[in-house]
N, C-alpha and C positions, 0 to 999 in steps of 0.2 A: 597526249603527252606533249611537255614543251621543254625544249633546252636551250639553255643558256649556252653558247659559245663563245670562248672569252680566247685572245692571240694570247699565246706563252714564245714567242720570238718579237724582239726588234723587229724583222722581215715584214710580221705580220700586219704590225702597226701602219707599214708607208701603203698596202692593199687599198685601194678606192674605196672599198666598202666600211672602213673603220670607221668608229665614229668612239670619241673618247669616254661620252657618259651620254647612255640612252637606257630608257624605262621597256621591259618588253613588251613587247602588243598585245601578252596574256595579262600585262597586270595596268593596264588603264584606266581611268576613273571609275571609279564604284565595283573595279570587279576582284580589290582587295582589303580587307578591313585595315592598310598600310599599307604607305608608299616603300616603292622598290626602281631602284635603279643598279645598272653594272655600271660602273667607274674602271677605266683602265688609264694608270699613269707611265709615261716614257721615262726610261732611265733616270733619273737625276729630280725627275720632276715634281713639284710640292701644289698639295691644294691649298690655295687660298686661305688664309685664314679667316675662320667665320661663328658666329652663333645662331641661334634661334632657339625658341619656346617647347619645341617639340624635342622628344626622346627618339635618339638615333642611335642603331648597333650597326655596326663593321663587323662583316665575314670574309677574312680574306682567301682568297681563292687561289692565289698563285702571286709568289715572288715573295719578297722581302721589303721591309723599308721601318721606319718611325715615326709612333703616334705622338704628339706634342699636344695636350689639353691645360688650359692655365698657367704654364709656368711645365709640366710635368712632362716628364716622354717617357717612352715604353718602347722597344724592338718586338716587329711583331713579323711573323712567318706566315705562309701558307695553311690554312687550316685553323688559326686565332680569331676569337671573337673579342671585340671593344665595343663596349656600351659607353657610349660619349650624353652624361645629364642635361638637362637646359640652361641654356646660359651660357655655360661654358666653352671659351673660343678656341678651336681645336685646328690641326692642321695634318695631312698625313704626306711623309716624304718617303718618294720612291729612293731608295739609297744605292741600290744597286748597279754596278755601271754599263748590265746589257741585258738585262733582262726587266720586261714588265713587270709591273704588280697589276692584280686587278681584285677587286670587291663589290661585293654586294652589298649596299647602301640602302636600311629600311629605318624609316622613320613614323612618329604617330603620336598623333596630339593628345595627352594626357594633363588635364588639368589640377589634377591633386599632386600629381610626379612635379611639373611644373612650381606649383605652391611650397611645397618642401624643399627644392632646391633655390626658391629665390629666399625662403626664411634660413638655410644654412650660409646661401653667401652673404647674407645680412650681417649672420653672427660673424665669419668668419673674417679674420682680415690678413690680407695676404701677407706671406714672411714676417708675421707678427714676434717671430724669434730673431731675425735679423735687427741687427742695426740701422737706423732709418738716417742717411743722409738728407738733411732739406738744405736744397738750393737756389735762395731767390736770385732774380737779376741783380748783379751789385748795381749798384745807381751811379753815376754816371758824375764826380764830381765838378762840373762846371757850375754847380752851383748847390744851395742845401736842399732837405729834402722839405716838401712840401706835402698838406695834407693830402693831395692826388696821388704822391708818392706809398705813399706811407699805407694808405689804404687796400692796396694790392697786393704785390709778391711779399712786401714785410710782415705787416699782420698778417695774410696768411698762413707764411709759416710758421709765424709765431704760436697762432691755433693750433695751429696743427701737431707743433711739438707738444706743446701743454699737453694739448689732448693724449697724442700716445705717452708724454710719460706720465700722465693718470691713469693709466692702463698699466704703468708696470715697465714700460716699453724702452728703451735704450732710442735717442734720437739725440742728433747733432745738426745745431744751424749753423751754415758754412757761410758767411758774408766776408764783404770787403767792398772796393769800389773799382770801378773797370781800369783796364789798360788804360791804354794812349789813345785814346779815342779823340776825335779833331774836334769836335766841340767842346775840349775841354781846353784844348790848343787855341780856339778861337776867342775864347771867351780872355785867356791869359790874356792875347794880344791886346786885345781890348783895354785891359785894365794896365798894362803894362808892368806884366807880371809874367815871373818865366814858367812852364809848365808843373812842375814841380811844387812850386810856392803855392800855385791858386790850387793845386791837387789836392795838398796835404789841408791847406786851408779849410777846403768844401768838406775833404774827407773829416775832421772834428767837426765839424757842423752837424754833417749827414749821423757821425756818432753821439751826440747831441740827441738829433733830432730820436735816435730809435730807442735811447735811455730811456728817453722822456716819455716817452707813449711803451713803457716797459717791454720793450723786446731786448731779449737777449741775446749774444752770440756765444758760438764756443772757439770760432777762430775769426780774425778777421784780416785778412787780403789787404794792405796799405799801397797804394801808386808806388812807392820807391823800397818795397820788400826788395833785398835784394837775392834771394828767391827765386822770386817769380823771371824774370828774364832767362837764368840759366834753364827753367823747367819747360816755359816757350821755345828756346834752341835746340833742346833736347827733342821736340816733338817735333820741329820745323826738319831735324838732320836726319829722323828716324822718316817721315814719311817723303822727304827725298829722296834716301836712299832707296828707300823701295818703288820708285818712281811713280808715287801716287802726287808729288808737289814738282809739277814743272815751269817753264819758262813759256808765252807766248807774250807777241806783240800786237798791241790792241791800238786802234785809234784814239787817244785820250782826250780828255776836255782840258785845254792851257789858254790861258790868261797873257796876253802879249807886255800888257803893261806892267801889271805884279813880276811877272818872267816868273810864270809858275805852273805844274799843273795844278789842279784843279780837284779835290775830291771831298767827299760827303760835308763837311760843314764850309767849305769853302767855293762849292757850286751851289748855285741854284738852280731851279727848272720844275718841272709837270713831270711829274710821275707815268711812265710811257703807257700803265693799265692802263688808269682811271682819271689820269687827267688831273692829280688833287695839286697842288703846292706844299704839301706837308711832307717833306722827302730829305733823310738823314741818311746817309749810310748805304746801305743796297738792299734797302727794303724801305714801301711806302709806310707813314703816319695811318693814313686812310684806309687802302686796301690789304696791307699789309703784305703783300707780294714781292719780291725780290725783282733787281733790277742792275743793271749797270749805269755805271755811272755816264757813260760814252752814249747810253742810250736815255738818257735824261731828253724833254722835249723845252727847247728853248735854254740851251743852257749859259749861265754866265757867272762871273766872277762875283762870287757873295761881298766880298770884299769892294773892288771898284765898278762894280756893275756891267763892267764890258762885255759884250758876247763873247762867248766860249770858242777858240780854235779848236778844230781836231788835228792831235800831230801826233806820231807815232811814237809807242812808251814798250817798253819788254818788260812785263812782270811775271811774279812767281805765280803761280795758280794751282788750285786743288781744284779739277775737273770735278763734278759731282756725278754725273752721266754716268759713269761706270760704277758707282756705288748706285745705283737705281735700287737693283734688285735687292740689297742687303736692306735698304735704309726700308723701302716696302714692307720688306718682311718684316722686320723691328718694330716702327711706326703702327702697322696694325694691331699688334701685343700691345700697345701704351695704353692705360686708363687716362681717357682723355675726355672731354666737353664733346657732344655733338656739334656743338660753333668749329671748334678747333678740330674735331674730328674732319668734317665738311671742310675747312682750309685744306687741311694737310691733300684728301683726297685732292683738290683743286689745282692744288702744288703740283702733288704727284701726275697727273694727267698731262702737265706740258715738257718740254725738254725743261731739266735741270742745268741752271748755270755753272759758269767755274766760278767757285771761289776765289777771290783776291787773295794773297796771301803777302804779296808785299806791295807797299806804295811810296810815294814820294811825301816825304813830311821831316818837318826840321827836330820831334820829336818823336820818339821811342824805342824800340828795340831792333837796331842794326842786323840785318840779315848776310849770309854770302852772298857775294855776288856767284852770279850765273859765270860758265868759262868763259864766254864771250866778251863780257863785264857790262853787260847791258840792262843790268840789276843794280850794279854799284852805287853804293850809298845810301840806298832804298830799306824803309823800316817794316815793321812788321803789322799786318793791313790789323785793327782792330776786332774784326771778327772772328778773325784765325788763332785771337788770345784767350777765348771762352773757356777752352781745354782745360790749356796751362794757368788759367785762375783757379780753379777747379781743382785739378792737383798737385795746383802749390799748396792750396788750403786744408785739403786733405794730409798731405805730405805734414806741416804745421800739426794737425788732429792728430797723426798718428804719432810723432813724436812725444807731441803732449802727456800720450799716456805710455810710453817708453818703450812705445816700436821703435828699429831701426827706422822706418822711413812708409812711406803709403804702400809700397806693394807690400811687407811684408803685413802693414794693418788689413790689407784687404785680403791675401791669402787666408788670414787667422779670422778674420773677421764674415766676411762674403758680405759687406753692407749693401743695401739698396738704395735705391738714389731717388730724391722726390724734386722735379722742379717745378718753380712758381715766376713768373712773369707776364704781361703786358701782351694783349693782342699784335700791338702793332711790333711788339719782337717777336712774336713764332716763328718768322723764317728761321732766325738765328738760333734758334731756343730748338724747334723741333727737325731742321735739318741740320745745319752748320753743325752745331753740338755735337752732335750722335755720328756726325760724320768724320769730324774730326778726331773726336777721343776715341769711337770704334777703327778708324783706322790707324791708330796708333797703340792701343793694346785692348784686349778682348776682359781684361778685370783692372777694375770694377764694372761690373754690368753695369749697359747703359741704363739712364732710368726708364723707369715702372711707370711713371705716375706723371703726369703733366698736368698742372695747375694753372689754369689762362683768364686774366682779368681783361676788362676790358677801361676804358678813358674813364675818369671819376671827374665829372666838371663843376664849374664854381658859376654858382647863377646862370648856368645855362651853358657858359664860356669854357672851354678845356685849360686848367691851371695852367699858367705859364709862368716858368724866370724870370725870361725875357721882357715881357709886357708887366713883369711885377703883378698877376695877377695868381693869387696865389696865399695860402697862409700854410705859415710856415709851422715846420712840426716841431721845432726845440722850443715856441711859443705858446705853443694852443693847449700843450699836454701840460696841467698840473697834477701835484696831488692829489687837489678836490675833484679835478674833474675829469682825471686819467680815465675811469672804467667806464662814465658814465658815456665819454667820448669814444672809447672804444666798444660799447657795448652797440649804441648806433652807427658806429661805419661797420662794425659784423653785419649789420642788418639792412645798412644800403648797400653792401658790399658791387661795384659791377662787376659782375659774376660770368653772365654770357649776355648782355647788354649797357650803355653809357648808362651811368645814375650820376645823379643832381645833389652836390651839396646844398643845402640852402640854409643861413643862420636859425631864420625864423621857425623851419621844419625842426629843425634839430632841438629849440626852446622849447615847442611844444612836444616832441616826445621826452624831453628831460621832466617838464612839467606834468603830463596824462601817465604817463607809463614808469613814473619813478616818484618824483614828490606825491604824486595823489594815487599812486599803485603799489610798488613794493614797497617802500620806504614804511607807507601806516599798515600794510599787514604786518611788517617786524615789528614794529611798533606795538599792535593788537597781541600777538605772540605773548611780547615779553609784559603787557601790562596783565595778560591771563594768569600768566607763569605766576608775575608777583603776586595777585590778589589772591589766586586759589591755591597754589602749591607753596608758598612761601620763596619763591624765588628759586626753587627744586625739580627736575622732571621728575615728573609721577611715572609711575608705571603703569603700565596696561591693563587696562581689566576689561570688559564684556565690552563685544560689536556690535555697531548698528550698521545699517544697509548703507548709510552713505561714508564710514568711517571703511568700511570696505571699499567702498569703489575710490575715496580718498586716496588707498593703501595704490589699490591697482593704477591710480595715476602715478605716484610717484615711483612705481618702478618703470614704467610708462616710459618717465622724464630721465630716468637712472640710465632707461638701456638706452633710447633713440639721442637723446644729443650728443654724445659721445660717436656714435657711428655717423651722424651727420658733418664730426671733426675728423674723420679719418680718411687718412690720405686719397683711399681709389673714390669716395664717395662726399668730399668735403663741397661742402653747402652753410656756409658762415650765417647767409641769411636764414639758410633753415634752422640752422642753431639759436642766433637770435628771436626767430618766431616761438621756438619752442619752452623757449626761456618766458617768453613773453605768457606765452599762455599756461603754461604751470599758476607761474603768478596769478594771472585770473581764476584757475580752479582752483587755490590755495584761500584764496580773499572770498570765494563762495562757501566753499568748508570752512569758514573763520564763523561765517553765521550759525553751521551747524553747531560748532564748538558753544556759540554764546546762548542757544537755544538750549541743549543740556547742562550748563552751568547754573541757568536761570531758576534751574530747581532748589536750589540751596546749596546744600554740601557736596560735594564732587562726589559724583556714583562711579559705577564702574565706567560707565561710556561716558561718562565726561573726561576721566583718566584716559581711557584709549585718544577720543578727539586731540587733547593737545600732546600728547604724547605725540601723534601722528604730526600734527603739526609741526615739532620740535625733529621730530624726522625729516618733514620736507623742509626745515632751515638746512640741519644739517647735510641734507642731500644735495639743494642749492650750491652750498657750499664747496663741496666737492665734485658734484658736477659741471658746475660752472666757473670752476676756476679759470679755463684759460679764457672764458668771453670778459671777468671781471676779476681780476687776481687780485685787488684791494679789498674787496669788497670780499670774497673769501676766505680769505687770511683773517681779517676782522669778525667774521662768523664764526672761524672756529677754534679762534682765543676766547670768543665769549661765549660758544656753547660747550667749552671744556674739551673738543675733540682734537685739537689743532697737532698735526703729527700722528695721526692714526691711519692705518693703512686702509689704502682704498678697497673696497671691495664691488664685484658685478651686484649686488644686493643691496636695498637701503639698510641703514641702519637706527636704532635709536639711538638716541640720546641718553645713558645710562643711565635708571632710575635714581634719583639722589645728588643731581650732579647740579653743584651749582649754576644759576643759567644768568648773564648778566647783560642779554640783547640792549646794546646802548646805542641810537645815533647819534649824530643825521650820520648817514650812508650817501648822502649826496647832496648836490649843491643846488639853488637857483642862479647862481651865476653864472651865465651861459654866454659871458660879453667875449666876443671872439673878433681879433684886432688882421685884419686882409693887409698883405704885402702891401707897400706902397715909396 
C-alpha cells in the first residue's frame, strides 16, 4: 500500500520536510503507463502559466482556488476533476487566504488527442465575436512615411482587418501620429519651424503616404486633437493619486552651453547593453532594451556636441518594479513571436526600470508640479502618452457610432485589442503599454495579440529620413502598381528577422510570378471561357481524378490563407507564398482543362475543368482580397460575383453568368524613384 500525504494547514507548509511539487517513489519512471505528481500551492499562490503536447487532468484534493485555460476560468473545490487539452495555456490560483490547495497532476502523451486539438485551434479563432481593436505604432511625424515604414505595423494591420472583415468579423484600425516626441521637436528646430507646424505637416504626408498603398483608418489621432491632452491628465491625475506616479531625483545628462538638459533626441551616446549608437528615447535601435537616459555611455549634447554634465533633476516617475507580478502574469497570456516571446522573458529576468513620466522640453503637454515644485514647468515624458493615444482614439470610435464616450463602448462592446509595431519599440509596446493603461483601468482588456516586425532595409542600409535614404510611400504606391507592390512586401514582410528591399528583386518577381504567372493564367481562363462557352460559365458535369484534386486545392487555398491573416497566427509571408502557389497549381490544371477541350465539343469534364477554374478566379478573388484589393474588386466585377457574401466554402460561378476576365491586371513598370 502507498499514500499520499498532502498538509491541509499553512503550519504545515513552513515543516522542513515540504516540498511543493514532488512525484511519489511508487510512481517513477516506467512504473506508471502516466505521469503523476502532488502539487501543493500557498495561499494566494498561482502556477505559472504554461503549455505542452500532452493531455493533463487535475484532481483536486484539498482547498479551493481558479482554473484559468485560454482566456476561460472555472472555481474548482476539493474533490473536482479538470482535464486541461494540448496546447492550451493554463494556470491554477490558490485563492484562498489560509488554507492550502493541493492536486494531483497526471499527464500522458497522446498523439491523436494532440492532432485534434491542434486542428480545432486552427479552426478556431479567439473572441471571433468580439470587436477587434488593431493598433499600429503611430509613426512618429518628424518626417513622412517611407517604404520601411509602411511595411511593418501598417500593412500589417491593414491585413489583418481585411482578413477578419472577410470572415464576417467587426474590426477597427485605430491610427494617428505620436505625442511630443523630441525628434519631432528636433527636427522643427532644424527647419525652423515651430513643433506644431512640421507635426501637422509630416502628419498629411504620413496620411498620404497610407491612402496611397490603400490602408484605411477608422479613427485618426492628429498632434493638436485637442482631446488628446485632456485624456493624458486625466491618466497622469488618476495614477498619482493612487501613488503609482511619483517624484524622484535623478542625476541628468545637461548641456552647460545650450543651458539645457539633455534627453532622447537631444543626447547622444552608446547604448549601456550592447554598446550600439542607435539610441532614441529609453530603449536601444539595436537591442532593443530599455535604458536611461543618465545611463547613456559617453553622453553629449546632440545639438553642440559637448560632453554631457550630470546635475541633479526631480521628475515624475512610474516605478515598474512593483507591477512585476501583474505584467508577468499578463505578458505570458499574449500571443506573441518566439523573437518577442524570448525578449519579453529577457526584460523580465532583470530589475524593471522607472518610467519617466515627465521631462524638461519646450514642447507638449504641461504636467503639475510636485509640492516642492521641483517638477515645475516640466512636460509630459513621450512614452507615458501611448495610453492616452490609445483612448483618445477609442474615446473618437465610440462617439462615432453614438456611444457617450469609450467606457461606455467598451462596457457594451468588450472589444479586444491587437497591436503591431517594430522590434526596436517592444519595450514601450509590450511593457510601458500594458503598464500604464492596466494601471489606470482594468476595461478595455489589455491586448491579446502582439504583432512585432522587425528593420526593412534599402540595399542592405536600414531606411533613413535623415540620410535621405529611403523611398517614400505617397510616391511609390500608384494605381498600376498598388497590389502588385503590396502583394511583395506581404511576402518579404520582416517578420522575425531584417529583409532587404532590393529594386531589381522586386522587377523580377513582378516579372516571373505576375506578367508571365498569373496575369496569362486569367488570361487562358477567359480565352477558354470565350472559345468554348461563349463567354458563359458552363455548369458541371462528370469528374476526372485531377478535377478532384483541383477542387481539394482550392479549398485547400479557401481555408489556410485566411488563418495565416489572423490575428494569434499572422504570417503575411505565408499568405503571400500561398497565394503564390495556388497560382502554380491553377496554371498546371489549366493544362488539364486544354487536354479535355481538345476533344472537340465540351463533354461533361471539360464543363467541370473550367467551371473549376472559374471557381479558383472566383475564390482568388475573395480570398485574397486583403493581399491584393485592386485586383479583387476587378475579379469580381468581371466574373459577375462582386457583392456576394463570403462564405467558409468555394463557390462557383453561376452557370450562365456572363464572364468578361479583361486585363492587364499589372504593370511592367517597376521604375521606383529613392529619396534624394
Amino acid at each position: 500500500m502507498h499514500v499520499i500525504r498532502i498538509p491541509r494547514t499553512v503550519g504545515e507548509l513552513d515543516l522542513p520536510d515540504f516540498v511543493r511539487s514532488v512525484e511519489p517513489a511508487w510512481a517513477g519512471p516506467d512504473a506508471l503507463p502516466f505521469n503523476l505528481r502532488r502539487v501543493t500551492l500557498r495561499p494566494g499562490e498561482k502556477t505559472a502559466p504554461h503549455n505542452h503536447h500532452d493531455t493533463e487532468v487535475w484532481v483536486v484534493l484539498d482547498g479551493e482556488g481558479e482554473v484559468a485555460s485560454d482566456g476561460q476560468s472555472v472555481r474548482v473545490t476539493a474533490g473536482d476533476t479538470v482535464r486541461l487539452p494540448p496546447l492550451g495555456v493554463h494556470t491554477l490560483h490558490n485563492t484562498a487566504g489560509e488554507r492550502p490547495l493541493t492536486f494531483l497532476t497526471t499527464w500522458w502523451e497522446d498523439m491523436t488527442v494532440l492532432d485534434a486539438a491542434h486542428r480545432e485551434r486552427a479552426e478556431h479563432s479567439g473572441g471571433a465575436e468580439r470587436p477587434v481593436l488593431l493598433l499600429p505604432s503611430f509613426p512618429t511625424p518628424n518626417g513622412e512615411l517611407h517604404l520601411g515604414h509602411v511595411v511593418g505595423p501598417f500593412l500589417g494591420a491593414d491585413l489583418v482587418r481585411r482578413g477578419l472583415e472577410g470572415r464576417g468579423a467587426e474590426a477597427h484600425l485605430l491610427l494617428g501620429t505620436v505625442g511630443h516626441q523630441s525628434q519631432v521637436a528636433s527636427a522643427a528646430i532644424s527647419r525652423g519651424l515651430s513643433f506644431y507646424e512640421l507635426a501637422e505637416r509630416n502628419t498629411d504626408a504620413i496620411q498620404e503616404a497610407l491612402t496611397a498603398a490603400d490602408i484605411t483608418w477608422d479613427v485618426f489621432v492628429r498632434p493638436s486633437s485637442p482631446e488628446y491632452p485632456r485624456v493624458a491628465l486625466e491618466i497622469f491625475e488618476d495614477l498619482r493619486a493612487k501613488g503609482a506616479v511619483v517624484t524622484k531625483t535623478v542625476q541628468a545628462n545637461h548641456c552647460t552651453p545650450c543651458g539645457t538638459f539633455l534627453f532622447e533626441a537631444f543626447v547622444a551616446g552608446a547604448c549601456p547593453h550592447c554598446g550600439s549608437y542607435d539610441t532614441a528615447g529609453i530603449e536601444c535601435e539595436a537591442c532593443a532594451l530599455p535604458f536611461a537616459d543618465e545611463d547613456l555611455r559617453d553622453p553629449s549634447c546632440a545639438t553642440c556636441g559637448t560632453p554631457a554634465e550630470q546635475r541633479d533633476l526631480t521628475r515624475w516617475y512610474l516605478p515598474l518594479e512593483p507591477l512585476r507580478e501583474k505584467l508577468t502574469a499578463y505578458l505570458r497570456t499574449v500571443h506573441m513571436s518566439a523573437r518577442l516571446r524570448t525578449y519579453v522573458e529577457r526584460v523580465l529576468a532583470g530589475p524593471l526600470p522607472d518610467l519617466p513620466v515627465s521631462t524638461v522640453a519646450p514642447d507638449g503637454i504641461l504636467v503639475p508640479a510636485d509640492p516642492t515644485g521641483g517638477t515645475e514647468g516640466q512636460r509630459m515624458y513621450s512614452a507615458f502618452e501611448l495610453a492616452a493615444r490609445f483612448i483618445t482614439a477609442l474615446d473618437a470610435l465610440a462617439k462615432g457610432k453614438g456611444e457617450t464616450g469609450w467606457r461606455e463602448y467598451v462596457r457594451e462592446n468588450d472589444p479586444r485589442t491587437v497591436l503591431f509595431f517594430g522590434f526596436d519599440n517592444a519595450f514601450l509596446r509590450t511593457v510601458v503599454f500594458p503598464a500604464v493603461l492596466g494601471s489606470f483601468t482594468e476595461q478595455p482588456a489589455l491586448p491579446d495579440t502582439m504583432i512585432c516586425n522587425e528593420f526593412y532595409t534599402l540595399d542592405g542600409q536600414k531606411f533613413s529620413t535623415g540620410r535621405m535614404h529611403a523611398i517614400w510611400g505617397r510616391e511609390v504606391f500608384r494605381e498600376q502598381t498598388r497590389d502588385q507592390l503590396r502583394l511583395y512586401l506581404a511576402g518579404t514582410r520582416p517578420d522575425i528577422r531584417r529583409r532587404d528591399f532590393v529594386i531589381d528583386e522586386y522587377a523580377e518577381f513582378v516579372r516571373t510570378e505576375l506578367l508571365d504567372g498569373l496575369e496569362p493564367w486569367l488570361g487562358s481562363v477567359a480565352a477558354r471561357v470565350d472559345k468554348h462557352f461563349g463567354g458563359s460559365a458552363p455548369e458541371a458535369g462528370s469528374w476526372n481524378a485531377e478535377a478532384e484534386r483541383f477542387y481539394g486545392q482550392i479549398r485547400e487555398f479557401r481555408a489556410e490563407l485566411p488563418r495565416a491573416l489572423r490575428p494569434e497566427r499572422f504570417d503575411s509571408r505565408g499568405a503571400a507564398e500561398l497565394l503564390r502557389t495556388f497560382v502554380h497549381r491553377a496554371r498546371r490544371f489549366a493544362e488539364v482543362s486544354e487536354d479535355v477541350l481538345a476533344a472537340g465539343a465540351p463533354s461533361g469534364d471539360a464543363r467541370t475543368c473550367v467551371a473549376l477554374e472559374l471557381m479558383a478566379v472566383r475564390t482568388l478573388a475573395e480570398t485574397a482580397r486583403p493581399l491584393v484589393p485592386v485586383l479583387a474588386a476587378r475579379l469580381g466585377e468581371q466574373l459577375g460575383t462582386a457583392g456576394a457574401v463570403a462564405t467558409d466554402t468555394p463557390q462557383w460561378v453561376p452557370a450562365g453568368t456572363r464572364v468578361s476576365l479583361a486585363g492587364p491586371y499589372f504593370t511592367a513598370d517597376v521604375s521606383i524613384r529613392t529619396a534624394r
